[in-house]
C-alpha positions in Angstrom: 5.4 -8.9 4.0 6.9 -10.5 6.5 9.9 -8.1 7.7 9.8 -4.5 8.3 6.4 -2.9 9.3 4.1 -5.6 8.5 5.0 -7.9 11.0 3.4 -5.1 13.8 -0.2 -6.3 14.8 -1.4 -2.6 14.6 -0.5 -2.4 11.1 -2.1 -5.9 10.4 -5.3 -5.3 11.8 -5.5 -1.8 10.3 -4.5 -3.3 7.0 -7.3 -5.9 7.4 -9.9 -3.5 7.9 -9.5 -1.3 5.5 -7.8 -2.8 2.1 -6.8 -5.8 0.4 -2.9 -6.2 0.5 -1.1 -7.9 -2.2 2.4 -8.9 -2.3 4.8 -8.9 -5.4 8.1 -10.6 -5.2 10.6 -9.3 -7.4 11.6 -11.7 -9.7 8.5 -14.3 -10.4 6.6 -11.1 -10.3 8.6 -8.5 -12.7 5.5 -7.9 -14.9 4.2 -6.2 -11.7 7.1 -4.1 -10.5 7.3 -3.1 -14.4 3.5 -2.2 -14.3 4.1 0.1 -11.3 7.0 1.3 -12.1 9.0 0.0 -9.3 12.6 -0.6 -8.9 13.6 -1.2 -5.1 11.7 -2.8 -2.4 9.6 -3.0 -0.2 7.1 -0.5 -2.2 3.9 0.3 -1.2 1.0 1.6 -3.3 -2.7 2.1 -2.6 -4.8 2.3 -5.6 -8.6 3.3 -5.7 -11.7 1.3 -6.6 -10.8 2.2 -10.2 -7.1 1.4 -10.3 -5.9 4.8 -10.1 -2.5 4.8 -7.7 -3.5 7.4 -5.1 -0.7 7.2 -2.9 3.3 5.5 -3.1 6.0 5.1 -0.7 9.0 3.5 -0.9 11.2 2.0 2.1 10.8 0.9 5.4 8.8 2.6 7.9 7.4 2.5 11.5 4.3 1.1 11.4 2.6 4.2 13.4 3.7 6.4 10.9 2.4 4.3 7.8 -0.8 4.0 9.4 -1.3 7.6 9.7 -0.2 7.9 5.5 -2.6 5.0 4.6 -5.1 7.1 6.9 -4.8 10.3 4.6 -5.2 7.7 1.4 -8.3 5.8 2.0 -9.9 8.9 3.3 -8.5 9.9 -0.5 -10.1 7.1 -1.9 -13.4 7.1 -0.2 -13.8 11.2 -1.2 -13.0 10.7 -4.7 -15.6 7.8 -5.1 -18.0 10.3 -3.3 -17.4 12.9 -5.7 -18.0 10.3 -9.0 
């Protein structure tokens, strides 16, 4: 996590605040890329309370504009553990 977009403060802080980032390195971590089905990095994936992937994006991106995705996820998140 420490090229591309999460090196911006914004993304940090946002990050912080609302989830709980883990990173996978490709090779001592295979089991995860396999789990998720990924095959090029970086990936990122939000999942729910209940493990359910809710959104994915692969590639590099301004952080501004990953923000604003992550945005329309947790608001994802928080209306389908409303709605259980």
């Amino acid at each position: 996590m420490g090229t591309g977009t999460f090196p911006d403060r914004d993304f940090q802080t946002y990050i912080g605040k609302y989830f709980v980032p883990l990173k996978y390195i490709s090779g001592p971590d295979a089991e995860q890329f396999c789990r998720f089905g990924v095959t090029v990095e970086p990936a990122f994936i939000v999942l729910d309370s209940e493990g359910n992937e809710i959104y994915r994006k692969i590639g590099y991106f301004e952080a501004d504009l990953l923000i604003e995705q992550m945005e329309r996820a947790r608001k994802k998140a928080a209306h389908r553990a409303a709605s259980h």
